[in-house]
C-alpha positions as CSV (number, residue, x, y, z in Angstrom):
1,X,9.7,-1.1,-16.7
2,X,6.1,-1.4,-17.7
3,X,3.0,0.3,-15.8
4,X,2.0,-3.0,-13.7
5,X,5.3,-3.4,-12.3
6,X,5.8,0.0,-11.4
7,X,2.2,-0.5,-9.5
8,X,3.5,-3.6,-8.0
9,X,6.5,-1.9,-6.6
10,X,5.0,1.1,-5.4
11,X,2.3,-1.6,-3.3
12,X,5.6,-3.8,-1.7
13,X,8.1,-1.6,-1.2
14,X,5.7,0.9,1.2
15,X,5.2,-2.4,2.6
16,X,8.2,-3.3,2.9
17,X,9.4,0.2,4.5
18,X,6.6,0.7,7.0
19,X,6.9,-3.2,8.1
20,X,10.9,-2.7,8.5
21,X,10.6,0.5,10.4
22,X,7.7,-1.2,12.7
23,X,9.7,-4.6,13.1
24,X,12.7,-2.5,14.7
25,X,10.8,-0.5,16.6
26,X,9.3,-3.2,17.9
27,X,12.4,-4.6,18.5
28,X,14.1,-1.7,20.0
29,X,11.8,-1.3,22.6
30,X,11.5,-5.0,23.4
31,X,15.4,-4.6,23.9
32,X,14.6,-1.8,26.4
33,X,11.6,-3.3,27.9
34,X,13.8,-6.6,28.4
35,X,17.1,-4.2,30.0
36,X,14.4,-2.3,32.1
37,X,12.9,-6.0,33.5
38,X,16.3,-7.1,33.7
39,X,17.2,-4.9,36.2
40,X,14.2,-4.9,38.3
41,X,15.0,-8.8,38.3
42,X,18.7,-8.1,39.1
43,X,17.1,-5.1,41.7
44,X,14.8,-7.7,43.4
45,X,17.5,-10.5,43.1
46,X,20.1,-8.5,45.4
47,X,16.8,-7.3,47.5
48,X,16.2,-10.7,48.4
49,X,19.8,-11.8,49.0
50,X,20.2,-8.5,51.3
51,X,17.4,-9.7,53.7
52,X,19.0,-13.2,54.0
53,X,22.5,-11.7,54.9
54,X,20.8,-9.6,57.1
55,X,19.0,-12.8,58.6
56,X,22.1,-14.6,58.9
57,X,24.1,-11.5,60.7
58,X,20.9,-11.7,62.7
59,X,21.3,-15.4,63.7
60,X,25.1,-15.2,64.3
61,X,24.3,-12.7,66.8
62,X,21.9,-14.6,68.6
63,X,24.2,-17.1,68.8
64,X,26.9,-14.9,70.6
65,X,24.6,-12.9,72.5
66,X,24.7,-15.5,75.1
67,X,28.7,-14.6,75.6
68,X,28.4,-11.3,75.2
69,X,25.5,-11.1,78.2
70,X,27.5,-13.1,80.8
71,X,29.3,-10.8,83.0
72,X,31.0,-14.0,84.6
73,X,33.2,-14.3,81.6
74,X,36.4,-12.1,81.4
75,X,36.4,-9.8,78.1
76,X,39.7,-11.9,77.1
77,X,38.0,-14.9,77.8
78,X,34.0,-13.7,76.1
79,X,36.5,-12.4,73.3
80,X,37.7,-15.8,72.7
81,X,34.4,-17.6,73.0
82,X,32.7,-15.0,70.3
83,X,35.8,-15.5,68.1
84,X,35.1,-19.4,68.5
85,X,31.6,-19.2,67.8
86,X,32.1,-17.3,64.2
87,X,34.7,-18.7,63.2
88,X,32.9,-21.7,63.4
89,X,29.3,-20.5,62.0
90,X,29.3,-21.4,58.5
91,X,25.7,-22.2,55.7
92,X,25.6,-22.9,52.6
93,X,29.0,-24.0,50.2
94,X,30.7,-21.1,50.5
95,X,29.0,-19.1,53.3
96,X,30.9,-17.9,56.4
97,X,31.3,-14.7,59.1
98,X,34.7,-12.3,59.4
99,X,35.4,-10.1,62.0
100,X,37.7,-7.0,62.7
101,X,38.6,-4.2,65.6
102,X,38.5,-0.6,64.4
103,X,41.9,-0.7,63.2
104,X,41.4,-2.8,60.8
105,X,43.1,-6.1,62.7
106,X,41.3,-9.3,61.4
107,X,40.0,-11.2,64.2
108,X,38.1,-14.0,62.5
109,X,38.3,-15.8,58.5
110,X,37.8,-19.6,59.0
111,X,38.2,-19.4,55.4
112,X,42.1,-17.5,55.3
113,X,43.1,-18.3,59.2
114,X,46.4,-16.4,57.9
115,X,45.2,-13.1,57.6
116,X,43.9,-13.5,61.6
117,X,46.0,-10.7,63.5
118,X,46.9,-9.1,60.1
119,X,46.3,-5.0,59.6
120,X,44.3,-4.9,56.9
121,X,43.5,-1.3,57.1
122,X,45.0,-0.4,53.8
123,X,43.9,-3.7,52.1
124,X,42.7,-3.0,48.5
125,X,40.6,-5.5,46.2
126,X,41.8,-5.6,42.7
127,X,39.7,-2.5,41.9
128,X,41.2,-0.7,44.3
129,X,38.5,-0.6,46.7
130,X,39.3,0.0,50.4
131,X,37.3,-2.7,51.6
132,X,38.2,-2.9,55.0
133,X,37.5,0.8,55.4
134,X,34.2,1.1,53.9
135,X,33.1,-2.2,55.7
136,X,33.8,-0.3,59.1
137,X,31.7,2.5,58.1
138,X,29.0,0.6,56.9
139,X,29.0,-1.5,60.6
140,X,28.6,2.1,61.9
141,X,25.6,3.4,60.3
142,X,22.5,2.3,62.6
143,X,21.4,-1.0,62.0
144,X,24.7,-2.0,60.1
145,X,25.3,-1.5,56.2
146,X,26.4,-3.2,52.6
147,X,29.4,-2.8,50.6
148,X,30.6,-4.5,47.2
149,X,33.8,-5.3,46.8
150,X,35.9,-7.7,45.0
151,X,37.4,-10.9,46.9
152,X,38.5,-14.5,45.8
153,X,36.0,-17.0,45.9
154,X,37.3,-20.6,47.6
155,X,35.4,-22.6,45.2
156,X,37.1,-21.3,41.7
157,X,39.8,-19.6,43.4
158,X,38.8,-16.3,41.1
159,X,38.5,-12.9,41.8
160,X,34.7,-12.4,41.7
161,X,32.4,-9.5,43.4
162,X,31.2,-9.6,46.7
163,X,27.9,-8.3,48.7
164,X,28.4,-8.4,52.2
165,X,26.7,-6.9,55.3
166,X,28.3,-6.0,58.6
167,X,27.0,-5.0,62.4
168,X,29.1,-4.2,65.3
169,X,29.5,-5.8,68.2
170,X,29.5,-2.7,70.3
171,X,30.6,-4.1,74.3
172,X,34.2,-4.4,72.1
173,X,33.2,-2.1,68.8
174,X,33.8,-4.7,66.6
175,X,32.7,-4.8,63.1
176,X,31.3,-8.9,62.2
177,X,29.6,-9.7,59.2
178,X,29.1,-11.8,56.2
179,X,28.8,-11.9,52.8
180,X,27.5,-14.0,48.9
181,X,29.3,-14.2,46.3
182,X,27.4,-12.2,43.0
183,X,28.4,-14.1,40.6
184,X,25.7,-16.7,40.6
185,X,23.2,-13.8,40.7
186,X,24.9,-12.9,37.6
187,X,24.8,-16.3,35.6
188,X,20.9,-16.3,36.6
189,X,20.9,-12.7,35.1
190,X,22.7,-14.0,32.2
191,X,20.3,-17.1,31.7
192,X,17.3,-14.7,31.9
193,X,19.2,-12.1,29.1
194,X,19.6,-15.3,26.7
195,X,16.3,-16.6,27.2
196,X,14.6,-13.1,26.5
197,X,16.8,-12.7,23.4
198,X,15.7,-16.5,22.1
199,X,12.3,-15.1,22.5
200,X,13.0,-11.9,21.2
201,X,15.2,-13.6,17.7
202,X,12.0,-16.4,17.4
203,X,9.5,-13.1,17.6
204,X,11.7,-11.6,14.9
205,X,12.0,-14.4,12.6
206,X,8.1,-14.9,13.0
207,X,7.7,-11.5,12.0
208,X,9.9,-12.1,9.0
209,X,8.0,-15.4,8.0
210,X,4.6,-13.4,8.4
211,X,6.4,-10.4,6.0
212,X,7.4,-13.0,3.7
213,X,4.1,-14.6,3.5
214,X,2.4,-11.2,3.1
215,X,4.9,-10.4,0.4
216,X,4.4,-13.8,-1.7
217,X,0.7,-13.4,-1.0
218,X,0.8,-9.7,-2.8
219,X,3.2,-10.8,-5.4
220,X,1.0,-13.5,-6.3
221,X,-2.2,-11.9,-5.9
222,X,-1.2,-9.2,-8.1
223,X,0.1,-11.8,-10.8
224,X,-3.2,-13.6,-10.7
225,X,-5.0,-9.8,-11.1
226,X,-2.4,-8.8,-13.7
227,X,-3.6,-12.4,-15.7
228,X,-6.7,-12.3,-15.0
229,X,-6.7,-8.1,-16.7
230,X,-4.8,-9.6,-19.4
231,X,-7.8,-11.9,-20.6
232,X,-9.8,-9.8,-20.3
233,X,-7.7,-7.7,-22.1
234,X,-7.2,-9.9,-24.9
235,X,-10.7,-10.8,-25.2
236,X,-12.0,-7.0,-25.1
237,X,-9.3,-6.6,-27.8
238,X,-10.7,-9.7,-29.8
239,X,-14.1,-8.7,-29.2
240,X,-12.8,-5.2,-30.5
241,X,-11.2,-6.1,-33.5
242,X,-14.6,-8.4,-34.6
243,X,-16.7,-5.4,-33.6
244,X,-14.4,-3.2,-36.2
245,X,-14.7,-6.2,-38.6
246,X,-18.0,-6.0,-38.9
247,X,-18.1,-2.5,-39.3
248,X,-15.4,-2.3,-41.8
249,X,-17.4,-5.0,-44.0
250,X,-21.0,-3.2,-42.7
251,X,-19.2,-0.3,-44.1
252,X,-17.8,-2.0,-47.3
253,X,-21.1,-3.6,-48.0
254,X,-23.1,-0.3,-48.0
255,X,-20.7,1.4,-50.2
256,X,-20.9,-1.0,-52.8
257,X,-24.6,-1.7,-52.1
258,X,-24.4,2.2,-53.4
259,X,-22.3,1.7,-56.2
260,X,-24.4,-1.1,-57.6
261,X,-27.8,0.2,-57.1
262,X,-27.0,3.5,-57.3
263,X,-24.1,4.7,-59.4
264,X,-24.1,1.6,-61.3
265,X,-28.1,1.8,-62.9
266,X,-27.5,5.2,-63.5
267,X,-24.4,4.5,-65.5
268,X,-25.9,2.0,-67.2
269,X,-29.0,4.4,-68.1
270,X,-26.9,7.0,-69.5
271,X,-24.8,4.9,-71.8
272,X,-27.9,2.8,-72.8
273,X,-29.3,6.6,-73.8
274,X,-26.0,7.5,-75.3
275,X,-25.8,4.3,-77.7
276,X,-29.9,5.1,-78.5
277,X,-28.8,8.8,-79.9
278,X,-26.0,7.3,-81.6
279,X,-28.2,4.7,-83.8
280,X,-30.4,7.3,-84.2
281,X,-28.4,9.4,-85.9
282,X,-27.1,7.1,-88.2
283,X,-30.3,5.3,-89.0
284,X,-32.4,8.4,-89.1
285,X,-30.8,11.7,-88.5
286,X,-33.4,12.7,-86.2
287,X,-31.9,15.2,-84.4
288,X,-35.1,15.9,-82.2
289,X,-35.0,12.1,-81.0
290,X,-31.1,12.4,-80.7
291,X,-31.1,15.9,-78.5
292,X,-33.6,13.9,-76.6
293,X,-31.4,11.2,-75.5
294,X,-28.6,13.0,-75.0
295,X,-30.5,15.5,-72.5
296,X,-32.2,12.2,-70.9
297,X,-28.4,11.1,-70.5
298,X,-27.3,14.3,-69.0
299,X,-29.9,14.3,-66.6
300,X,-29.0,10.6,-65.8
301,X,-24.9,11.9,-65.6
302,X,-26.2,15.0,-63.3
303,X,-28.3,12.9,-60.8
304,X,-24.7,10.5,-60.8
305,X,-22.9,13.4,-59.6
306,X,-25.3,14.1,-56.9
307,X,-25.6,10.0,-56.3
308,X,-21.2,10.4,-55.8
309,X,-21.3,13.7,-53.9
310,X,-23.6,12.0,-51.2
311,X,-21.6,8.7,-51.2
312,X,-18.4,10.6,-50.7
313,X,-20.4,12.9,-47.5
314,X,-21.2,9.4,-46.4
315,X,-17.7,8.3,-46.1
316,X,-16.0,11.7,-44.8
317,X,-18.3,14.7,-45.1
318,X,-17.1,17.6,-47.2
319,X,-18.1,20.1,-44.4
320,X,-15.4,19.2,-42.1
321,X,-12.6,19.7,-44.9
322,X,-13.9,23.0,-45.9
323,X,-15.8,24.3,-43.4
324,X,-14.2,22.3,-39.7
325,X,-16.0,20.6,-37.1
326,X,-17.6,23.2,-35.1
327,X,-19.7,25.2,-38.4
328,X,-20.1,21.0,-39.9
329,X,-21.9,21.0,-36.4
330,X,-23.8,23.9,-36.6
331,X,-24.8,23.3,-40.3
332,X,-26.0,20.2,-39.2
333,X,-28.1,21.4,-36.1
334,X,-29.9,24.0,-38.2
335,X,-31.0,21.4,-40.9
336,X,-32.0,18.7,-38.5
337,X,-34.1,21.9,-36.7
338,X,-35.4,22.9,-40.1
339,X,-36.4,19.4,-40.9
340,X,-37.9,18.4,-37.6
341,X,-39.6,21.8,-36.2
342,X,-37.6,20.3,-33.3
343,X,-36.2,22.9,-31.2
344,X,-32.0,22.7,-30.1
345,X,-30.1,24.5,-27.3
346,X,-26.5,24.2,-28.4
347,X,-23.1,25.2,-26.7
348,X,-20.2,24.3,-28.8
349,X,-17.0,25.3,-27.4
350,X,-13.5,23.7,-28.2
351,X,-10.4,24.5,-30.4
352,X,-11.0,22.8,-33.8
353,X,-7.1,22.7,-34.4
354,X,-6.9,20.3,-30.9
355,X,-8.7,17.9,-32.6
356,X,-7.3,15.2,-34.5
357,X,-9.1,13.8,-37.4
358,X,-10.3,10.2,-36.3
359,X,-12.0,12.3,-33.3
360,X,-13.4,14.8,-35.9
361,X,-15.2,12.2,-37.9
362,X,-16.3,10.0,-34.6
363,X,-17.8,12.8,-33.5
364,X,-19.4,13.9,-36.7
365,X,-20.9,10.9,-37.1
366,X,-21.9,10.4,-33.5
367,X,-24.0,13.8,-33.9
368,X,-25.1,12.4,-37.0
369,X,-26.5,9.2,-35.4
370,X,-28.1,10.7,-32.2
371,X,-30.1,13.4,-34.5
372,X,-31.3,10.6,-36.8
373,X,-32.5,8.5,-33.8
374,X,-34.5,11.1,-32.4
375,X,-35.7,12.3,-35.5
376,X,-36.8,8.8,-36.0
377,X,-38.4,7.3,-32.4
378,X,-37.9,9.7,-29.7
379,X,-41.0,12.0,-30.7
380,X,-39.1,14.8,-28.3
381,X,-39.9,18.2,-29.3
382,X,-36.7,20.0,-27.2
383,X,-32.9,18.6,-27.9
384,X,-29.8,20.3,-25.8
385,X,-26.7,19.6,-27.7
386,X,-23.4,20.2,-26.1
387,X,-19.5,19.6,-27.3
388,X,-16.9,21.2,-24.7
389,X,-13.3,20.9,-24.4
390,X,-12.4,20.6,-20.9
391,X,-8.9,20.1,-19.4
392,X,-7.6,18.5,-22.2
393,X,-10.3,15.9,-22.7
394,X,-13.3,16.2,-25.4
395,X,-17.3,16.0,-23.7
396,X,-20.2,15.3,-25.9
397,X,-23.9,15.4,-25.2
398,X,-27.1,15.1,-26.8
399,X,-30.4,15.2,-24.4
400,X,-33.8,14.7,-25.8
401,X,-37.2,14.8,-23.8
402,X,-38.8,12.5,-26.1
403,X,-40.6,9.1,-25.1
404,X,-37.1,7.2,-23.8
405,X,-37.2,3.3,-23.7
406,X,-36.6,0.8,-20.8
407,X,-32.9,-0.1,-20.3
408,X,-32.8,-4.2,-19.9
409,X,-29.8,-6.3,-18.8
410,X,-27.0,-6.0,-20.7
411,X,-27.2,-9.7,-22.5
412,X,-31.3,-7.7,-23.9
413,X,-29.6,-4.4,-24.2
414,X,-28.8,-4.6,-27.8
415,X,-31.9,-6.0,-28.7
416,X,-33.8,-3.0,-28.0
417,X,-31.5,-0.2,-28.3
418,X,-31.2,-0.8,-31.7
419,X,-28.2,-1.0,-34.0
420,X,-27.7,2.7,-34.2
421,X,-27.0,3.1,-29.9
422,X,-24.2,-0.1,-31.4
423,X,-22.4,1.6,-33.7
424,X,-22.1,4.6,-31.8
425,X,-21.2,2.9,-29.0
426,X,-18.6,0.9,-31.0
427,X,-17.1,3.9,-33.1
428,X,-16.6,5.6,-29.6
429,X,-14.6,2.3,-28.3
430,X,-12.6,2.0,-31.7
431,X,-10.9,4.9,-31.0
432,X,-10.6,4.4,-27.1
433,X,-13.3,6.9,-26.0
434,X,-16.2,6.0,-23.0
435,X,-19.8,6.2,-24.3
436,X,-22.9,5.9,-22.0
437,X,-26.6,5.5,-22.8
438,X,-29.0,6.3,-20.3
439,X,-32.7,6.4,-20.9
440,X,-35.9,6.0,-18.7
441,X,-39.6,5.8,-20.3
442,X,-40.9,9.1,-21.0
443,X,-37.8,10.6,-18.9
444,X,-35.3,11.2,-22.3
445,X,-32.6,9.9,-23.4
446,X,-29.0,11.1,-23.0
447,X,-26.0,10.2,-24.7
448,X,-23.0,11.2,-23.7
449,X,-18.8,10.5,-24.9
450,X,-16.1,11.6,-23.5
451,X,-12.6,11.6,-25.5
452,X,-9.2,11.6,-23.9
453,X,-6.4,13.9,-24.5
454,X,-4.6,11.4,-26.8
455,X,-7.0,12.2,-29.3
456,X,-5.9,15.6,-29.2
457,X,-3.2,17.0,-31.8
């Protein structure tokens, strides 16, 4: 699994995670929040059918209070006129009044006219709730009482629960009341649960449609990054490789430009001087002119030898083989502040057996190339020269306070810095260091490199 990938995952899956963890919290405590306003709902439901029992208890006695205030009427005969009067009082489908003595005797169901003048003092719902009982001490309490229970509704001829609220009738201390059915209480409760779930399922498959979204928007906005990196990265690498071209054939060409005008004429000299002694001592046997040519042709071999030696420090210099980086350093420092009368603070501090070889050379020559271009335009009269090894990655830097020069746009950068700032610059990228440049008129210039630990051994 490669780098970008492993970036890409560690981007969605936090995503993911924190998204899922919010989404069912969210839902969670809609869930709640819905249970807690279903409640209310079912709270305020049974509130409101409470007051409109208690109304109708309220008109049914109105309607016997008439009996109940005429003392011309016997009690047997009142008794009979208030039983008439509730038994027929009925509202709504399925609404109707009951009525019982203290025992527990049913005086009045228009809806079951056989349990009338039953005891239904032990009479037990399916639950095994005493109904009868608790209705009778409910109708005690001041003001009369509730009580659920379970009863058979006449419509579906099932078993469903009951609210019902009872008075008394205290001239006779009966107990009259009436009750509703809860089940359609229920089915609105019901309808109000499924709608809030439908709204609750269509939240949570938005959320998941926004996730998704989110997701492919990542996934492809990473793509498009991780396509658009990798052109650039093939053109850096393209631009690399032509850079190290042209360096390998600047390289190639300057070596042989040595050879030829160098190595070459001197070669040439010597054997022309060497073929001059030989006629003459076969034409002549002039020794004089034949010691001459051969000492003009050693000369010619000995200034060869130095013309190699310098093409050979050109290529790798002989100080870091025999003497290592840090003394190579030095050795150049002291000449370049013998040469100049230029004064240089140094502090070179690092492990020269951390250093690998391409780094050694790099940074040779870098030193190399940032003396040279002071030596040559800055006109500074103080250089600080530093090379530290810190936490596993190599620093350089080289400070004049010379004369500086303006730093353009990057398209006119290379046209003034010069083609040395170039080739430090790219012998600092071959090797996959950073190099800066900064410079301000008469402020200095400072170049600075740093090298990663890769380029350690």
């Amino acid at each position: 699994m490669n780098l970008k990938i492993k970036i890409l995952l560690l981007t969605v899956i936090p995503l993911l995670g924190a998204t899922a963890i919010i989404t069912y919290l969210g839902l969670t405590s809609a869930k709640e929040l819905a249970r807690e306003e279903l409640k209310i709902y079912e709270n305020n439901l049974i509130d409101v059918k409470k007051e409109a029992l208690k109304d109708q208890v309220d008109l049914a006695f109105s309607a016997i209070q008439g009996v109940l205030e005429n003392t011309a009427l016997s009690d047997q005969a009142a008794q009979e006129n208030v039983k008439s009067i509730l038994g027929s009082l009925t509202y709504g489908d399925e609404g109707y009044f009951f009525a019982y003595t203290q025992d527990g005797i049913n005086l009045v169901h228009p809806i079951q006219p056989n349990f009338v003048g039953q005891n239904l003092w032990d009479f037990e719902d399916s639950s095994g709730n005493l109904l009868i009982q608790h209705l009778l001490t409910a109708a005690a309490k001041d003001g009369g009482g509730f009580h659920r229970y379970i009863w058979e509704k006449p419509s579906s001829m099932r078993q469903e629960e009951k609210l019902s609220y009872v008075s008394q009738i205290e001239r006779w201390n009966w107990m009259f009341g009436t009750g509703l059915y809860l089940d359609d209480i229920y089915a609105e409760l019901a309808k109000a649960d499924a709608t809030i779930n439908e709204n609750i399922r269509e939240s949570f498959f938005t959320v998941l449609a926004i996730i998704a979204a989110t997701l492919i928007l990542v996934i492809l906005m990473s793509l498009a990054i991780n396509l658009h990196e990798h052109k650039l990265a093939d053109e850096r690498l393209k631009a690399l490789v032509k850079r190290f071209i042209r360096l390998q054939v600047s390289e190639r060409r300057k070596f042989s430009r040595d050879l030829h005008d160098g190595i070459n004429q001197l070669l040439v000299s010597c054997k022309f001087r060497i073929e001059l002694a030989k006629n003459t001592l076969i034409k002549s046997h002039d020794i004089t002119k034949v010691n001459e040519h051969l000492t003009t042709a050693e000369t010619v071999i000995t200034q060869s030898i130095q013309e190699i030696r310098q093409i050979s420090h050109n290529l790798r210099p002989t100080a870091l083989d025999d003497l290592g980086l840090k003394t190579a350093l030095d050795t150049l420092l002291d000449q370049f502040q013998e040469r100049t009368n230029i004064r240089v603070q140094r502090y070179i501090h690092f492990d020269e057996n951390s250093v690998s070889d391409e780094a050694e050379i790099t940074l040779y020559r870098l030193a190399q190339e940032s003396l040279s271009n002071i030596e040559k335009h800055a006109q500074a009269n103080k250089v600080s020269f530093q090379l530290t090894l810190i936490n596993e990655q190599i620093n350089f830097e080289c400070i004049d306070n010379g004369v500086g020069f303006t730093q353009s746009k990057q398209i006119n950068k290379k046209r003034h810095t010069g083609i040395g700032l170039i080739n430090m610059q790219e012998r600092i990228e071959l090797i996959g260091g950073d190099y800066s440049c900064r410079s301000q008129p008469n402020r200095g210039t400072k170049i600075t490199a740093r090298l990663e630990s890769n380029l350690l051994k």
